[in-house]
DRENDO-1510 file (C-alpha; in Angstrom, 1 decimal, always signed):
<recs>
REC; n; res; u; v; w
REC; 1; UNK; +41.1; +10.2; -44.1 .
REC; 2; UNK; +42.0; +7.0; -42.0 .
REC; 3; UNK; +38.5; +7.0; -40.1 .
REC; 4; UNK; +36.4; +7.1; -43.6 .
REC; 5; UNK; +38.6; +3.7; -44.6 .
REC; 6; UNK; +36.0; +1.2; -43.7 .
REC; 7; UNK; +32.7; +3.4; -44.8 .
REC; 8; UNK; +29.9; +1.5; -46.3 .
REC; 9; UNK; +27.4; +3.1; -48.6 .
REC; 10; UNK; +23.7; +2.6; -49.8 .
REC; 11; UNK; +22.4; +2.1; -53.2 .
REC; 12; UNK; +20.1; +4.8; -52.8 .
REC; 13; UNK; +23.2; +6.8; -51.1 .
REC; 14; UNK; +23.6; +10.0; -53.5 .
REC; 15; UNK; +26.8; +10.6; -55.7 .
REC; 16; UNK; +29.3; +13.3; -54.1 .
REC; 17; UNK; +30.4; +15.6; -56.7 .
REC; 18; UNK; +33.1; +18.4; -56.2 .
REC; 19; UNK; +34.9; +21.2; -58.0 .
REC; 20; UNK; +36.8; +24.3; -56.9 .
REC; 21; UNK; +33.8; +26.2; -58.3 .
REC; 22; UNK; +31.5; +26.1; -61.0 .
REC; 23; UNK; +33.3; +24.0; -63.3 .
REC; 24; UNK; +32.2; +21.0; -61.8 .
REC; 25; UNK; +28.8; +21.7; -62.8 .
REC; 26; UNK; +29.7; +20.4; -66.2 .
REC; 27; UNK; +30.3; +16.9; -65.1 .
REC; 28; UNK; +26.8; +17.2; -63.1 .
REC; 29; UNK; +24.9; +18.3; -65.9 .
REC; 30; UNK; +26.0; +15.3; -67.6 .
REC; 31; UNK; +25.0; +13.1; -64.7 .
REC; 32; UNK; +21.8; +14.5; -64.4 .
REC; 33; UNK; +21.3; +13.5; -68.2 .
REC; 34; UNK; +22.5; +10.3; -68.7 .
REC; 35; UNK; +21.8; +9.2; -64.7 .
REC; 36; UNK; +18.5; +11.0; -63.5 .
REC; 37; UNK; +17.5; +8.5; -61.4 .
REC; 38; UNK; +20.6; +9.2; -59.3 .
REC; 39; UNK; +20.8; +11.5; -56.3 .
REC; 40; UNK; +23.8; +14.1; -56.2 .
REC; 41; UNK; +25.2; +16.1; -53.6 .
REC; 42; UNK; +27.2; +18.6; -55.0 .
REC; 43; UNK; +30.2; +20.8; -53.6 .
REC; 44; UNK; +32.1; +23.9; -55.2 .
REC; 45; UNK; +34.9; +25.3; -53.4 .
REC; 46; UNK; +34.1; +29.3; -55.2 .
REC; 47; UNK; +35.5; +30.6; -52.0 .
REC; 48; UNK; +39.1; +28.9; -52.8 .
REC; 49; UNK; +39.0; +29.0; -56.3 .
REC; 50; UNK; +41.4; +28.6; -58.5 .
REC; 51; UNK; +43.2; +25.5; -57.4 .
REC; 52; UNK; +45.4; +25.6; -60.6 .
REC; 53; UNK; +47.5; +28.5; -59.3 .
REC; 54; UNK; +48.1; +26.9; -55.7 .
REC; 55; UNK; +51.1; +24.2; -54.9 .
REC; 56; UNK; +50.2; +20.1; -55.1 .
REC; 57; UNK; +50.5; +20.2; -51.3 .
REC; 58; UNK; +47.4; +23.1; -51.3 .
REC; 59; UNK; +45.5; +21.4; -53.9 .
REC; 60; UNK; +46.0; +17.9; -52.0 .
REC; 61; UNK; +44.9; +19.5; -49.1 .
REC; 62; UNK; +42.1; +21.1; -50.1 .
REC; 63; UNK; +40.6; +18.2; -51.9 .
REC; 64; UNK; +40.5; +16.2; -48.6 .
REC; 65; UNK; +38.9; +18.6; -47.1 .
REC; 66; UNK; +35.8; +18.4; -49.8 .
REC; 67; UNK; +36.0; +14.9; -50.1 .
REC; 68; UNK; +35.3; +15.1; -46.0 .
REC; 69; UNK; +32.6; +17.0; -46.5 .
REC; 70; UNK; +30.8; +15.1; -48.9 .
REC; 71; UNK; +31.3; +11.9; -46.8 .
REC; 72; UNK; +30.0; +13.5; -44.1 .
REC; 73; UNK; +26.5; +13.8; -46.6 .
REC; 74; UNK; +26.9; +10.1; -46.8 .
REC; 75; UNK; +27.6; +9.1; -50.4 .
REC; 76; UNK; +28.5; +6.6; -52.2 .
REC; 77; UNK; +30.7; +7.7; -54.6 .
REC; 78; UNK; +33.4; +10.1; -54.7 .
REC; 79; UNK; +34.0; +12.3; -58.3 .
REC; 80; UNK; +36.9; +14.5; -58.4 .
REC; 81; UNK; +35.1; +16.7; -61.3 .
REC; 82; UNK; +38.4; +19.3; -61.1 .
REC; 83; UNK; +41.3; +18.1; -63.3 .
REC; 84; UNK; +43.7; +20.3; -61.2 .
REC; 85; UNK; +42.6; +17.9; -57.9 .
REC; 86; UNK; +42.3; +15.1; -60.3 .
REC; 87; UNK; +45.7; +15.6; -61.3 .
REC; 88; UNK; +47.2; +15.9; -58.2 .
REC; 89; UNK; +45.1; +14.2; -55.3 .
REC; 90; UNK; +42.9; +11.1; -56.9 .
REC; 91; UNK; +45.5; +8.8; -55.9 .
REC; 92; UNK; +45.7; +9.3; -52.5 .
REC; 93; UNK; +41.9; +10.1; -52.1 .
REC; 94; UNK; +41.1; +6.8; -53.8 .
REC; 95; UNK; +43.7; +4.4; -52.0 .
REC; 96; UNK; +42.2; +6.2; -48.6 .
REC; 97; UNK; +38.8; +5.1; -49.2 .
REC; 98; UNK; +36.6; +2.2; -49.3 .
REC; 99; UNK; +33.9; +3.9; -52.2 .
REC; 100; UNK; +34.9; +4.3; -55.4 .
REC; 101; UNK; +36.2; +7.4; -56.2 .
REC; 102; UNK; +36.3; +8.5; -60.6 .
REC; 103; UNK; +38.8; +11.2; -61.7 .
REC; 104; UNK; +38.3; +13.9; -64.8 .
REC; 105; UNK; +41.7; +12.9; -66.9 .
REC; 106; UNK; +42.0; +9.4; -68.4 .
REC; 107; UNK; +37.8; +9.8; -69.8 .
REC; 108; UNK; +39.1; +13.4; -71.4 .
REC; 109; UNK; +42.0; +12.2; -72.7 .
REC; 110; UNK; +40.8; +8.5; -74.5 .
REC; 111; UNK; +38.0; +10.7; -76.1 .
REC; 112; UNK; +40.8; +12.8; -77.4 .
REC; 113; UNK; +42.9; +10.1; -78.9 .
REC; 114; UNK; +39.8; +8.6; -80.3 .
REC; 115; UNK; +38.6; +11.7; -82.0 .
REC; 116; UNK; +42.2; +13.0; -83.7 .
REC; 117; UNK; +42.5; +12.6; -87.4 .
REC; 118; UNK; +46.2; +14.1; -87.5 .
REC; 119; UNK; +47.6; +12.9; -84.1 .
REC; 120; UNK; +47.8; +16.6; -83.1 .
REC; 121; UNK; +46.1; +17.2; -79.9 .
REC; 122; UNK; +46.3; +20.1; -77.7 .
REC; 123; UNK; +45.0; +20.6; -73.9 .
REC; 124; UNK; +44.2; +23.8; -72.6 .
REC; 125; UNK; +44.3; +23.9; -68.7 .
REC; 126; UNK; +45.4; +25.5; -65.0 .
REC; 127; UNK; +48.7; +25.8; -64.6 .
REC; 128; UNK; +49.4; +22.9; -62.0 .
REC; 129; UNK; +47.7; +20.9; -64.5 .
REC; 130; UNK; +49.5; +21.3; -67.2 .
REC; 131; UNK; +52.8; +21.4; -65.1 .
REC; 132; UNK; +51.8; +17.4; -63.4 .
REC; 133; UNK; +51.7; +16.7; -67.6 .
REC; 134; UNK; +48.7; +14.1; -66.4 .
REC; 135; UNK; +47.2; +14.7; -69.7 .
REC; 136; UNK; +50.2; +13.8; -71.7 .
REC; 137; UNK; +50.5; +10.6; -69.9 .
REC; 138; UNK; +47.2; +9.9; -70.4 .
REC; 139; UNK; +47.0; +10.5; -74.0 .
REC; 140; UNK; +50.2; +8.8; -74.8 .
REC; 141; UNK; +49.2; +5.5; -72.7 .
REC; 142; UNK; +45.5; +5.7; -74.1 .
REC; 143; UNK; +47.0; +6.2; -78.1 .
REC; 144; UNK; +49.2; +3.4; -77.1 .
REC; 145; UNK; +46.7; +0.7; -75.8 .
REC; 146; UNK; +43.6; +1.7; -77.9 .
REC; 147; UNK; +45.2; +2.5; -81.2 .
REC; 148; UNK; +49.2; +1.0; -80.7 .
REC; 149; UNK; +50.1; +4.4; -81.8 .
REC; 150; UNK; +53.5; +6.0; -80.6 .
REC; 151; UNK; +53.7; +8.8; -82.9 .
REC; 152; UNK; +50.7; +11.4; -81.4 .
REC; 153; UNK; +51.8; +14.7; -80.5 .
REC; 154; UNK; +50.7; +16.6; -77.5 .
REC; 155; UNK; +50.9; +20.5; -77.1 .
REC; 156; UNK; +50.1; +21.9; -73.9 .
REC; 157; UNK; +48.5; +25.7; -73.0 .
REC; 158; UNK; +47.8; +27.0; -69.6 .
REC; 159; UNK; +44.9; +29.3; -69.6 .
REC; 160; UNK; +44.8; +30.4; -65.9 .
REC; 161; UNK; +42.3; +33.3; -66.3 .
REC; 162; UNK; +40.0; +31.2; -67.9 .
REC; 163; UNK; +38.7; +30.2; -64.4 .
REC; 164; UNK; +37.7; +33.3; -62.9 .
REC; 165; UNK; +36.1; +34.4; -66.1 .
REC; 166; UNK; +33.7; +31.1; -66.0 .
REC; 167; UNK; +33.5; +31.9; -62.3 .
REC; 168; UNK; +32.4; +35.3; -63.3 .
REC; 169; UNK; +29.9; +34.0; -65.8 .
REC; 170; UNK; +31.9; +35.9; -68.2 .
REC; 171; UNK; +31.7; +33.1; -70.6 .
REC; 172; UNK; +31.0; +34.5; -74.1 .
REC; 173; UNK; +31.9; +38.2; -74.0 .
REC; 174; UNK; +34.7; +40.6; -76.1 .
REC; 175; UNK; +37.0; +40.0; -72.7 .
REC; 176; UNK; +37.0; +36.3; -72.5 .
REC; 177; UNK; +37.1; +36.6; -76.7 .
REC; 178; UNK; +40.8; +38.7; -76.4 .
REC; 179; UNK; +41.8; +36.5; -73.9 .
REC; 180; UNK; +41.0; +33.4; -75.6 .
REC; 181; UNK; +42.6; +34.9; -78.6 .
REC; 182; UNK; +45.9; +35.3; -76.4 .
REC; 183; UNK; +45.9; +32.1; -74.7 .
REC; 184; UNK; +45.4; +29.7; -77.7 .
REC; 185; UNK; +47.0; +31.1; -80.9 .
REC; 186; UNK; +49.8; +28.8; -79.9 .
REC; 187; UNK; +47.8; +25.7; -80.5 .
REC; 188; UNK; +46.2; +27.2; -83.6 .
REC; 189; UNK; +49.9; +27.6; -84.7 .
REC; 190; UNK; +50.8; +24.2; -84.2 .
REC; 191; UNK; +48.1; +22.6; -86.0 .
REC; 192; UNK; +46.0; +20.6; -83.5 .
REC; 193; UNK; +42.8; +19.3; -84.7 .
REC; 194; UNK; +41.6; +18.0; -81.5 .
REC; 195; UNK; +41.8; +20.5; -77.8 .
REC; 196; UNK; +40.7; +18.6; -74.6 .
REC; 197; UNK; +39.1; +21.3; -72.6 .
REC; 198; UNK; +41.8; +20.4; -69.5 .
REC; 199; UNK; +39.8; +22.2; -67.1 .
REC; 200; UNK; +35.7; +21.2; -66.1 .
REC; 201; UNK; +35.9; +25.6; -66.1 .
REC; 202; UNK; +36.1; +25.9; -69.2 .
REC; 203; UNK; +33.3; +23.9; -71.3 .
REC; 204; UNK; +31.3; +27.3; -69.7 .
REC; 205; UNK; +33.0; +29.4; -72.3 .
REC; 206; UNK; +33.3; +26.5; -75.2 .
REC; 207; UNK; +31.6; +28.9; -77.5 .
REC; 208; UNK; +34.1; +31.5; -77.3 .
REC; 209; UNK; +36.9; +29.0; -77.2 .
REC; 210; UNK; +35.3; +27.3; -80.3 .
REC; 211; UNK; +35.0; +31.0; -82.3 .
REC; 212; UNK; +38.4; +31.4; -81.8 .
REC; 213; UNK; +40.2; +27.7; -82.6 .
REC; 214; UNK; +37.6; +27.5; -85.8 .
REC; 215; UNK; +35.3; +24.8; -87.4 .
REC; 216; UNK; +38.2; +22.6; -88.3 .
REC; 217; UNK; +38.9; +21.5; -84.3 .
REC; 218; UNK; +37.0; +19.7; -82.5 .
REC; 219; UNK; +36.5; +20.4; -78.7 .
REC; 220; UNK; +36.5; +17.8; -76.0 .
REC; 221; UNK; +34.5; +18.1; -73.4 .
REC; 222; UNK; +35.5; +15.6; -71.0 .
REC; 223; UNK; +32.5; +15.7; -68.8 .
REC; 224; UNK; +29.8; +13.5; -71.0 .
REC; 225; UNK; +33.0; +10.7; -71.3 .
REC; 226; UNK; +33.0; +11.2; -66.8 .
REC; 227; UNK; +29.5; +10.7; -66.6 .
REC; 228; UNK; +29.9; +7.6; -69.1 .
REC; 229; UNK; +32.2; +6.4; -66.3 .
REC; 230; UNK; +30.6; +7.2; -63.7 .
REC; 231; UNK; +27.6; +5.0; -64.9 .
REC; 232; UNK; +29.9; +1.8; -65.7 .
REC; 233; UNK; +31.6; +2.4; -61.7 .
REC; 234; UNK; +28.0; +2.1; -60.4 .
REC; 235; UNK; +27.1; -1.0; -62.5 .
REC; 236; UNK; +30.3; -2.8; -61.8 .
REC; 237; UNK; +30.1; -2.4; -57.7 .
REC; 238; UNK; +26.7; -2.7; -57.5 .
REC; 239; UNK; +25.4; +0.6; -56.1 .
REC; 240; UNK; +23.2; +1.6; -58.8 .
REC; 241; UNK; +20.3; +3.2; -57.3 .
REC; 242; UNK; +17.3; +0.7; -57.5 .
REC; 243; UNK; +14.5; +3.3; -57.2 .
REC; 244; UNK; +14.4; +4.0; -60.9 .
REC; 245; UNK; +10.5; +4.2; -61.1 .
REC; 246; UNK; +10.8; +7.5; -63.0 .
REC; 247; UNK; +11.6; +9.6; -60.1 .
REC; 248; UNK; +14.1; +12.2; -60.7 .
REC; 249; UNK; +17.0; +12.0; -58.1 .
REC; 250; UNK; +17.2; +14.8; -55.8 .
REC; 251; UNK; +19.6; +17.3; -56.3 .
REC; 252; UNK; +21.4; +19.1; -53.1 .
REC; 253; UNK; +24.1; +22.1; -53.9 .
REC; 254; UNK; +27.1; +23.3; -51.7 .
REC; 255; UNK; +29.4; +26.1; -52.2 .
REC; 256; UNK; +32.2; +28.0; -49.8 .
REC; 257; UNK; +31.2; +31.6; -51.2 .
REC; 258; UNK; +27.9; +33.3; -52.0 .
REC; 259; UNK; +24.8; +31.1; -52.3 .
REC; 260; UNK; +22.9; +33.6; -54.5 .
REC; 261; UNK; +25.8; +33.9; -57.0 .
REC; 262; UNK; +26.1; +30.5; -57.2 .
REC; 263; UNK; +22.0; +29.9; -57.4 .
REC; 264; UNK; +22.2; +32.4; -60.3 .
REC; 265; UNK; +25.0; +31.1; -62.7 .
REC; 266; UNK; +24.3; +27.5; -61.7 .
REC; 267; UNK; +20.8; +27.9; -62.7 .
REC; 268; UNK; +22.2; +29.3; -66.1 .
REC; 269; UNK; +24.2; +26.9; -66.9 .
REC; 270; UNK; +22.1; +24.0; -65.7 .
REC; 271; UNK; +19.5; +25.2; -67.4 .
REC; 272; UNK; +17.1; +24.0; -64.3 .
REC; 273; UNK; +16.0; +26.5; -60.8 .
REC; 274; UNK; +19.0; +25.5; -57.9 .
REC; 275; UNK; +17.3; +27.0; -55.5 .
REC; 276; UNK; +18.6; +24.7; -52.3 .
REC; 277; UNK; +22.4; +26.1; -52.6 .
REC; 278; UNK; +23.6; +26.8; -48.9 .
REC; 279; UNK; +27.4; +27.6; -47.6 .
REC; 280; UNK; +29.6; +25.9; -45.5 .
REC; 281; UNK; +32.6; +26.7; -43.8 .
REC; 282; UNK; +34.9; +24.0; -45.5 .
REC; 283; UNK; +37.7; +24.8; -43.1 .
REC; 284; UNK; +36.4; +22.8; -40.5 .
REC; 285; UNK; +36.3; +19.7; -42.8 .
</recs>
């Protein structure tokens, strides 16, 4: 990443948004509501996914190759919309660079501790994840400096198959309900009245996961507190883009598997044609 150190960006540069799939596409729908005027450039790694299942030494390494390749599209901003990367690789990423770069965890995780009436939270995420415990810290240093609390309690659930399911655009059928079903009767068991959606996957299938936790929980999806973030990293460096004369920022799409599949669930989800989705060969970044 050395030769990227001293890169200078644009105002009018777009954000660089990746994911190890579809997941991601949370975090830009969010952007594209609360910052239209922004231009994005989008990457999702299909082809590799999951990350959660892979060591921190794969996930490090395949982040810096998608952070590469959205350098090479010239942004101005890095966003590491995949908790598993963001859990393992936003430290390195951002110390090796000279844009900012935002991460999915700490926005996921104050929401959380704000939200919580019972100081029972649980997260729900891949398996490296929720074996870095990044959320835990998170939650325990956000209950700590927001609310001075030492006393919240945090119960962890990997849901690996979660991932391919949203990747399948399974996301509200009888198979991702039984597996759901599987995966978080632990949490319902321990009372939680707040689950932080650990995984940008997995707001995809937030209707099933909310049919199965109940009325009584609330769900936190991280991505509208990333894009909240995102907005205040823009203002405070400067780079806001200043051609905000009502024109919608453009919108480019990259993916390491199949363009149509990801043109077809990306278009569902965003609820808006993505019609320009083209694949690369991320290797080679």
């Amino acid at each position: 990443m050395d030769k990227y150190k001293d890169f200078k960006s644009e105002n009018s540069w777009p954000i660089g948004i990746f994911d190890s799939g579809l997941g991601g596409l949370t975090v830009q729908k969010e952007v594209i509501l609360q910052l239209p005027y922004e231009n994005t450039v989008y990457f999702g790694d299909s082809g590799r996914a999951p990350y959660g299942t892979k060591s921190k030494e794969t996930i490090l390494g395949f982040a810096k190759q998608d952070t590469r390749f959205l350098l090479e599209q010239k942004v101005k901003m890095i966003v590491i919309a995949c908790n598993t990367a963001s859990a393992h690789a936003y430290k390195e990423i951002a110390a090796s660079l000279n844009i900012p770069v935002v991460e999915v965890v700490k926005p996921g995780a104050i929401a959380a501790v704000k939200t919580t009436k019972n100081g029972r939270i649980g997260i729900i995420g891949t398996t490296a994840t929720v074996d870095s415990n990044v959320y835990v810290e998170a939650i325990h240093s956000a209950a700590k400096s927001l609310l001075g609390l030492d006393n919240v309690e945090v119960f962890q659930q990997p849901c690996p198959l979660f991932v391919g399911l949203a990747e399948e655009g399974w996301w509200d059928n009888e198979v991702a309900f039984l597996t759901a079903k599987t995966y978080l009767e632990p949490l319902i068991q321990s009372g939680v009245d707040t689950l932080v959606l650990g995984c940008t996957h997995y707001p995809l299938l937030h209707a099933t996961i909310a049919r199965v936790m109940g009325p009584s929980v609330v769900l936190i999806n991280s991505a509208s507190e990333v894009a909240k973030t995102i907005g205040e990293v823009l203002q405070s460096n400067g780079i806001v883009n200043q051609n905000l004369a009502g024109i919608q920022g453009t919108r480019s799409f990259y993916t390491s598997d199949s363009e149509e599949k990801f043109k077809m669930l990306g278009s569902a989800f965003l609820n808006m044609t993505v019609e320009n989705a083209k694949k690369i060969e991320i290797e080679k970044y």
